[in-house]
N, C-alpha and C positions, 0 to 999 in steps of 0.2 A: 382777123378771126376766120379759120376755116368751118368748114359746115359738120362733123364732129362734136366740135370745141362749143361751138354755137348748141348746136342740138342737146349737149349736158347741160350747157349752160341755161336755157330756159326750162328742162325738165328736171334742171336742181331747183328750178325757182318756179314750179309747177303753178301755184294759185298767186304767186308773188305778185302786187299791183303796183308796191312802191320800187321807187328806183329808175333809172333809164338802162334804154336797149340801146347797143350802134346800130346804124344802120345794116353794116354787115351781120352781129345777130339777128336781125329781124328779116333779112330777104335769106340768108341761106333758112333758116327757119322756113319761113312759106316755102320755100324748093323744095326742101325734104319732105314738111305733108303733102305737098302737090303731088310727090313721087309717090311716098305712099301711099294716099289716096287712090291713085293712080295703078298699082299695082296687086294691092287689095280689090279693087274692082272687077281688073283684070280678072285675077284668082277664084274671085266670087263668082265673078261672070261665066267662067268656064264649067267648074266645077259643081256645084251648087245647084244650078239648075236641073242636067243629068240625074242626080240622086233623088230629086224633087220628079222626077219625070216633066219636066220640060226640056224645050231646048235650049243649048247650050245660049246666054246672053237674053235670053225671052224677058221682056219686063216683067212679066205675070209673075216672075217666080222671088220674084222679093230680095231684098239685100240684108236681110239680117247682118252679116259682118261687118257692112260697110259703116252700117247704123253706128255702129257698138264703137269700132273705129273713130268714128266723125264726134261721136260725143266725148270719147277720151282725150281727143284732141284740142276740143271746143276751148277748154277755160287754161290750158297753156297759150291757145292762138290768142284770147283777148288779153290775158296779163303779159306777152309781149308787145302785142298790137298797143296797151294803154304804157306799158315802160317806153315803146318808140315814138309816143307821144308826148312825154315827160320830158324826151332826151331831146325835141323843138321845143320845151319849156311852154306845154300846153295843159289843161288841165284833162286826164283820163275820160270827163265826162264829153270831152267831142267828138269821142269816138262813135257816139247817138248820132253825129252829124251823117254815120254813112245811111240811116235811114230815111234820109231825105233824096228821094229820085234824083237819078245821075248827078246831079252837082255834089251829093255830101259826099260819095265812093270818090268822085275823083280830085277834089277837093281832100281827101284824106290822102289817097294817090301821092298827089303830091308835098303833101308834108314830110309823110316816108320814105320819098325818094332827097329830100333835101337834107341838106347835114345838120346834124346837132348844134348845140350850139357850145361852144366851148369853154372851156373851164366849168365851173362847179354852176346850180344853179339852185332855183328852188325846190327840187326832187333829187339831189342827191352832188354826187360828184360825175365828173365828166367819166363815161365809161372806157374812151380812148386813151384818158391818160395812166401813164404807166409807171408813173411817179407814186401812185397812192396804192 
């Protein structure tokens, strides 16, 4: 799955919880917000401040965009973040495990980065395969 194909694919499925994600939807996903993130702040950074009368980047001057941004984002990141935990045949609800200091983030870390498991399971059909 290219990063395109991925990025329809979880904004067709915007609040969607059931289901699994591949692995490749869910890391081209984080790339793209990261990018966007990433470039919205830029944009913010630059511009925004200026008009405000500060300087360009200054904290003071607030990120209204960014905000507005991070929260439209918000509930696509966790309905694929809890589909990529579905697709390790996990239940949605350990995705609470990243509120636990350093061990639950990377302990999630690593379930993300591991492969699915295959064939069909308790949340759905195997999203790799291309028989169905």
């Amino acid at each position: 799955m290219d990063m395109p194909t991925s990025i329809r694919t979880v904004l067709g499925r915007y609040a969607t919880f059931s289901g699994r994600a591949s692995r490749s939807e869910y890391w081209w996903w984080t790339l793209a917000v990261v990018l966007v993130i990433l470039a919205v702040g830029l944009v913010e950074g630059a511009l925004l401040p200026p008009m405000l009368g500060f300087e360009p980047y200054q904290a003071d001057a607030g990120q209204p965009i960014s905000m507005v941004v991070s929260l439209a984002l918000l509930l696509p990141c966790l309905a694929v973040s809890v589909r990529r935990l579905h697709d390790r045949d996990k239940s949605g609800w350990w995705y609470l495990l990243g509120l636990v200091p350093v061990v639950g983030p990377v302990v999630l870390l690593v379930w993300y980065v591991q492969t699915g498991t295959s064939g069909d399971n308790r949340f759905g059909p195997d999203p790799l395969d291309t028989a169905q």
